[in-house]
C-alpha positions as CSV (number, residue, x, y, z in Angstrom):
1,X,-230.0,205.3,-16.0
2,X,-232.1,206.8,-18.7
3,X,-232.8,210.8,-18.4
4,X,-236.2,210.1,-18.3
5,X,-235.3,208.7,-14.9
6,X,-233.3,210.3,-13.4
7,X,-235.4,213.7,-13.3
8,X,-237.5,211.3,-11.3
9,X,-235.2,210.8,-8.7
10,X,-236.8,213.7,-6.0
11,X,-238.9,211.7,-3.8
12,X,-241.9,214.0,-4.2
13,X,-241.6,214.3,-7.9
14,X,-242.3,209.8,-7.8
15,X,-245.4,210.4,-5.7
16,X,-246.8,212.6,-8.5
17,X,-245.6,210.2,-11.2
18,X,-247.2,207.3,-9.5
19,X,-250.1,209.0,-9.1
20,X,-250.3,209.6,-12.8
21,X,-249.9,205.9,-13.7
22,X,-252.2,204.4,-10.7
23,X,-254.9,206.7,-11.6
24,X,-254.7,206.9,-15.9
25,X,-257.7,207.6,-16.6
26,X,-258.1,209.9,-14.3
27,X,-257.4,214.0,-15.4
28,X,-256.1,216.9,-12.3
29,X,-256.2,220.2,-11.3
30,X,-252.9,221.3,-9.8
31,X,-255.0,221.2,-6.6
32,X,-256.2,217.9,-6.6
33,X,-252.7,216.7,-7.8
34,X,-251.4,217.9,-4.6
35,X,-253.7,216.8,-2.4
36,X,-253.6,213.2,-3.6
37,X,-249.8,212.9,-3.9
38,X,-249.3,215.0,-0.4
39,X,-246.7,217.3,-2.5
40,X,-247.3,220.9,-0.9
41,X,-249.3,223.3,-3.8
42,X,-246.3,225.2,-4.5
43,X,-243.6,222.5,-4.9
44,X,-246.3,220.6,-7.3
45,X,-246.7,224.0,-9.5
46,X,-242.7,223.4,-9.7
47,X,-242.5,219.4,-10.2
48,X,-245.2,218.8,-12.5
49,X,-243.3,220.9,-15.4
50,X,-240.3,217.9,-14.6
51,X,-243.0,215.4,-15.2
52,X,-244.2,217.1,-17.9
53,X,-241.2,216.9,-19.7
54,X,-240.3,213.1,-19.4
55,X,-243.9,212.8,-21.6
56,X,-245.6,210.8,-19.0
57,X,-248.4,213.8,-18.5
58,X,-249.8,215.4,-20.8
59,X,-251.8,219.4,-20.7
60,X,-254.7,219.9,-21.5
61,X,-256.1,223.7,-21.2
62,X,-259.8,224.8,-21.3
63,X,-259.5,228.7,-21.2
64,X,-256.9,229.7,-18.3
65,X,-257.0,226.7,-16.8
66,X,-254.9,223.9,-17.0
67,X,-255.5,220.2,-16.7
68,X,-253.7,217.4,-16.6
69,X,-253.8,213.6,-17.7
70,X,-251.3,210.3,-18.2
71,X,-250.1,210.0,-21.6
72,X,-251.0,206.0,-21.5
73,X,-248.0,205.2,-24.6
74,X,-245.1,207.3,-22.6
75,X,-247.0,205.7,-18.8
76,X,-245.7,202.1,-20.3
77,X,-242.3,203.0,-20.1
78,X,-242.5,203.9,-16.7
79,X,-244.6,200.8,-15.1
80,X,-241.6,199.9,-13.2
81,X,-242.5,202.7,-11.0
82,X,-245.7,201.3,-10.2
C-alpha cells in the first residue's frame, strides 16, 4: 500500500477525497467541503491538511481566506477511488 494511501484509510477522509475527484473542476470553502462530503466542520478543518499532503488538493488563498481545488495530475493517481 502506497503512503499516499494509506492516509486515506479514515472513512471520512475518502468522502472528502472523492469529492475532490468527482467534482475537479469544482474549487471549496471549508464550508462547502463539509457540507457536500457530510464530514462535521471541525473534523474537515483536521482532514483536509491529510488530503492536502498526499497532493491530490491544492490551496489557493485570496486574502485570509482559503480555497481549495483538485490538483487534476496528482487526481489521476487516485481514480481508483472514484
Amino acid at each position: 500500500m502506497s503512503s499516499k494511501i494509506g492516509l486515506l484509510i479514515d472513512p471520512k477522509v475518502l468522502r472528502i477525497a472523492q469529492l475532490f475527484l468527482n467534482k475537479e473542476d469544482d474549487i471549496f470553502n471549508l464550508q462547502k467541503i463539509s457540507s457536500e462530503a457530510k464530514v462535521p466542520l471541525g473534523s474537515t478543518f483536521r482532514l483536509i491538511k491529510k488530503v492536502i499532503k498526499t497532493g491530490l488538493v491544492e490551496t489557493i488563498v485570496v486574502g485570509k481566506t482559503k480555497l481549495y481545488r483538485t490538483d487534476k495530475k496528482a487526481a489521476k493517481e487516485f481514480m481508483v477511488l472514484k
